[in-house]
C-alpha positions as CSV (number, residue, x, y, z in Angstrom):
1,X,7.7,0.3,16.3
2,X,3.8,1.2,16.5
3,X,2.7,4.7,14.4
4,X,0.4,5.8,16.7
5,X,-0.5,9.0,14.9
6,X,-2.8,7.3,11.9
7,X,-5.2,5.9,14.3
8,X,-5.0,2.6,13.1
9,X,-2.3,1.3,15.3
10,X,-4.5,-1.8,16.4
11,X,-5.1,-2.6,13.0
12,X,-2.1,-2.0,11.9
13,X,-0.6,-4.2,14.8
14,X,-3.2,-7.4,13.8
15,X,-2.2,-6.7,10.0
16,X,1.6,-6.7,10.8
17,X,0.9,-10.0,12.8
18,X,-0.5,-11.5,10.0
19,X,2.3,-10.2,7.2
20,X,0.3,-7.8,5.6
21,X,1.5,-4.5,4.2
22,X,0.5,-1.0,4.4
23,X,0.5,0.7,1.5
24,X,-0.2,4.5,1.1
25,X,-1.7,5.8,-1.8
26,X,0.0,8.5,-4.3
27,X,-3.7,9.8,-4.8
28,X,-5.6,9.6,-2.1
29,X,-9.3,8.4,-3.1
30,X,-11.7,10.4,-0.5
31,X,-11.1,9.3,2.6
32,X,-9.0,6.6,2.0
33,X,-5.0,7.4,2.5
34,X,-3.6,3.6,3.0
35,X,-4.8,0.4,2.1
36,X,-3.3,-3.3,3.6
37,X,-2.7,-6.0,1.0
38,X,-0.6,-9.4,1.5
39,X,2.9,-9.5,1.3
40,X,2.6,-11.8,-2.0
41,X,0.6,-8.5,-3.3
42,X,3.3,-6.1,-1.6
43,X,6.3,-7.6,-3.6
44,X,4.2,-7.3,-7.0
45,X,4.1,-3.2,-6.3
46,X,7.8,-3.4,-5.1
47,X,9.9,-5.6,-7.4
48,X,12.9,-4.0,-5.9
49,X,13.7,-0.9,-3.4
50,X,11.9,2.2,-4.0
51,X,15.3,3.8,-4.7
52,X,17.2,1.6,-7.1
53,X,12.9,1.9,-8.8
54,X,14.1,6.3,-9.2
55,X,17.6,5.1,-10.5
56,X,16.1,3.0,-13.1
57,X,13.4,6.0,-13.6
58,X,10.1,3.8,-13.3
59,X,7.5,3.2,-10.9
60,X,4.5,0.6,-10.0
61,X,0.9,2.1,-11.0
62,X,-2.0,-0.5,-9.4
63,X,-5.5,-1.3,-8.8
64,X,-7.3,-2.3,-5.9
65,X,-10.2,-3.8,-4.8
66,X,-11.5,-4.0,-1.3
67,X,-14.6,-3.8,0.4
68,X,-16.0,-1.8,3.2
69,X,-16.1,-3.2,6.3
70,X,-19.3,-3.0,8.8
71,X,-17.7,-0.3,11.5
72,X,-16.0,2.4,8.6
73,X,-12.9,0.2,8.1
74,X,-12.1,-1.2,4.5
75,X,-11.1,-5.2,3.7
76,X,-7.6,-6.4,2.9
77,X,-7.0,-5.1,-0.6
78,X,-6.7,-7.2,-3.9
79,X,-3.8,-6.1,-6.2
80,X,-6.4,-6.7,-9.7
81,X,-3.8,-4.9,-11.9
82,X,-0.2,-3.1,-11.8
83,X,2.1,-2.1,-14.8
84,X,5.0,-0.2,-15.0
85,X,5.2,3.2,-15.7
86,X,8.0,5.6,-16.6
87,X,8.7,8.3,-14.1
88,X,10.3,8.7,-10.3
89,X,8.2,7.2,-8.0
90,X,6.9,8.8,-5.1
91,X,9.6,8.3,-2.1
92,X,8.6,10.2,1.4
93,X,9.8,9.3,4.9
């Protein structure tokens, strides 16, 4: 399945192909809504599923670091630091 309504879906596709995640942001910083990490990153943020995370009452609070990119676009993001925080996390379909 491609998401065609972010824009991004040829980036996305080359991402997916390579087994890297989108992740979108709680807070949105300016322009940036989403940011792509590698799945080794992906399964730091989500030890377990998002719902069994609001059963248990915690959530996953990270930093990134990523550089922009010579046409707008930003790099694969870093995870440089997570920790657990108490509180539902944020769930939307």
């Amino acid at each position: 399945m491609i998401d065609i309504e972010q824009k991004d879906y040829i980036r996305y596709s080359f991402e997916s192909l390579n087994k890297n995640k989108r992740v979108w942001l709680a807070e949105p910083y300016g322009t940036i809504r989403w940011v792509y990490v590698s799945k080794a990153d992906f399964d730091k943020l989500w030890p377990e599923s998002p719902f069994k995370m609001a059963e248990k009452n915690y959530g996953i609070r990270a930093k990134f670091q990523l550089k922009k990119m010579l046409f707008g676009d930003y790099s694969l993001a870093k995870v440089i630091a997570f920790e657990k925080i108490t509180g539902q996390p944020f769930i939307e379909k």
